[in-house]
C-alpha positions, 0 to 999 in steps of 0.5 A: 537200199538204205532208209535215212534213220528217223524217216518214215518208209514210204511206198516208194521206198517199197517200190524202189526195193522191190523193184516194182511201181507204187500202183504196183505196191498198191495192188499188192497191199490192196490185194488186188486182182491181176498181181502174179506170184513174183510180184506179191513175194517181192513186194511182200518181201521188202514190205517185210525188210523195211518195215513198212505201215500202210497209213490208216488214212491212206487205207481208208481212202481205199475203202479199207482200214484194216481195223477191227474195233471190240467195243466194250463198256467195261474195260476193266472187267477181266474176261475182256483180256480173255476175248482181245487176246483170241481176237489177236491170236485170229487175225494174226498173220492177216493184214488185220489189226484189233483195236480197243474200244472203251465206250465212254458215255452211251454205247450207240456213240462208241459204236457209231464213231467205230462205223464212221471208217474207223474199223472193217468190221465191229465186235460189239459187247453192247447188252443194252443196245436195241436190236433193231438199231444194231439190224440198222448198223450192220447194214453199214459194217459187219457186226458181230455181237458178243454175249447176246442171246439175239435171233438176228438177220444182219448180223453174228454172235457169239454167247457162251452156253449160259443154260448149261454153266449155270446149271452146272453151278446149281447142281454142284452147289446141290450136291454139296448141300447148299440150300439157302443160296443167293445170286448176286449179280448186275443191277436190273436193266442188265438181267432183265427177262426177255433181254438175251444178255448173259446175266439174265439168263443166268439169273432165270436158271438160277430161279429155275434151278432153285424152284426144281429143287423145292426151294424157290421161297428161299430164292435170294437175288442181290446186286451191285448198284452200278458199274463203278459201285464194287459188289462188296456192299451187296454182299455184305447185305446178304450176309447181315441177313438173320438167316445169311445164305451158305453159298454166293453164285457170282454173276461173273468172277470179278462180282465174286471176287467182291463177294470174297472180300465182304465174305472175309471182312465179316470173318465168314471166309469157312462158312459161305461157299462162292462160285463165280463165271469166267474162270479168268486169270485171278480165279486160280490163284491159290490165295483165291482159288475160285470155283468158276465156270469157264466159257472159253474167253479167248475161243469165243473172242478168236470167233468173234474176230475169224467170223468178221473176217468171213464177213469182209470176205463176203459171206451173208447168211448169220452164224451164231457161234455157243462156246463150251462151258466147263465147271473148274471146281476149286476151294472157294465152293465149300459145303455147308457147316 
């Protein structure tokens, strides 16, 4: 059959196709039960041919939009690239879509206007959001929280070994001969102890690691003001300092990459050693080559995605997923002059 160009493919039009009834189309996109084999190729087949889009209203309706939302707060921050691009690669080839969502204002409003029959399933990047209040929403929708370190009972989350990347960056900023190294990371409602966020427990091994090495007094913590303030300013503090450190552990690639840029500004580009988390596109670069701590963006956002499914499918029980972290040594990481 011929579509008259400009015009929308309705179900008809897939039924007529096909050869089937709309209730038929219907069951088919709704994957429900009583639909033979030669049916589902059918319909799937002129679905294909014809290029037809179920609504997302009429999918709704349903009680289905199939629509994942990943929330974040920090739309610019490079590792998010890494995350949407495995959440893609996990529902490709389901009726599955990920949709980008910016949290502009307070995080529970994202999340809520998400909840409200916008999405199937959330992954949340929220670090401030109370636990309690993500219990409460996961009753509504499956969630799963992305770079937590939660115990939670209703819903999944996937971290990166923090523990290990940041002792990695410790040890081998030791061996090096570093001594008198700072951390610059987030502002402090981020790194607070006991919060499970990612820099928190980056920032309690990094003192740990300081204190195991006799060198807790040398202990130096810097931050960036806000999300909108770069981390440049932080830098070039610690780096005006009498006795300026000799080695910067960033609390993510895009923090030291700010770090680099103070560091060059102050002509101190040969004598400050900078480390970095991530290891996201830039860190490579042979204009940048940035020692970095990769943890697995693109596989953690490829379980985040592939965990919700699961959900939707009707598994209960929480799973906590913990991605591999790997030390990429490169040129940034310099020993101390």
């Amino acid at each position: 059959m011929s579509i008259r160009k400009g015009r929308s493919v309705t179900i008809s039009d897939v039924a007529e196709a096909a050869g089937v009834s709309r209730a038929a189309v219907s069951k088919v996109i709704r994957n429900a039960y009583g639909v033979s084999p030669g049916m589902r190729a059918r319909v799937e087949t002129a679905i294909e041919e014809l290029g037809y889009r179920p609504s997302v209203a009429a999918r709704a309706l349903r009680g289905s939009s199939y629509r994942l939302g990943l929330e974040t707060p920090h739309i610019n921050a490079r590792f998010m690239g890494q995350i949407m691009h495995g959440a893609k690669q996990a529902v490709d080839g389901t009726p599955y879509q990920v949709i980008l969502a910016p949290a502009d204002g307070p995080e529970y409003s994202t999340l809520e206007s998400l909840a409200d029959g916008l999405v199937d399933g959330i992954i949340a990047v929220s670090p401030l959001v109370d636990t309690a209040w993500l219990e409460n929403l996961a009753g509504r929708v499956p969630v799963v929280m992305l770079g937590r370190h939660d115990d939670p009972r209703g819903y999944d989350t996937v971290i990166g070994d923090d523990h290990a990347g940041t002792r990695a960056v410790m040890r081998h900023l030791f061996e090096l001969g570093h001594r008198r190294i700072a951390h610059l990371t987030e502002p402090s409602p981020v790194t607070a102890p006991g919060s499970g966020t990612p820099h928190a427990i980056r920032l309690e091994v990094y003192r740990a690691c300081m204190a195991e090495a006799g060198l807790g007094h040398l202990t130096h913590v810097a931050r960036r003001h806000d999300n909108t303030v770069p981390a440049t300013r932080a830098a070039a503090e610690l780096l005006a300092a009498p006795e300026p450190p000799t080695a910067i552990v960033a609390g993510h690639d895009d923090i030291a990459l700010d770090a680099l840029d103070a560091i060059v500004s102050a002509g101190m580009r040969d004598r400050v050693a900078v480390v970095g988390y991530d290891n996201t596109d830039l860190a490579a670069h042979p204009l940048i080559d940035l020692t970095s701590v990769d943890q697995q963006g693109v596989e953690m956002g490829a379980q985040a995605a592939t965990m919700l499914l699961e959900r939707l499918q009707g598994r209960t029980e929480p799973r906590h997923y913990i991605a591999t972290t790997t030390l990429h040594v490169r040129g940034s990481s310099i020993p101390p002059v």
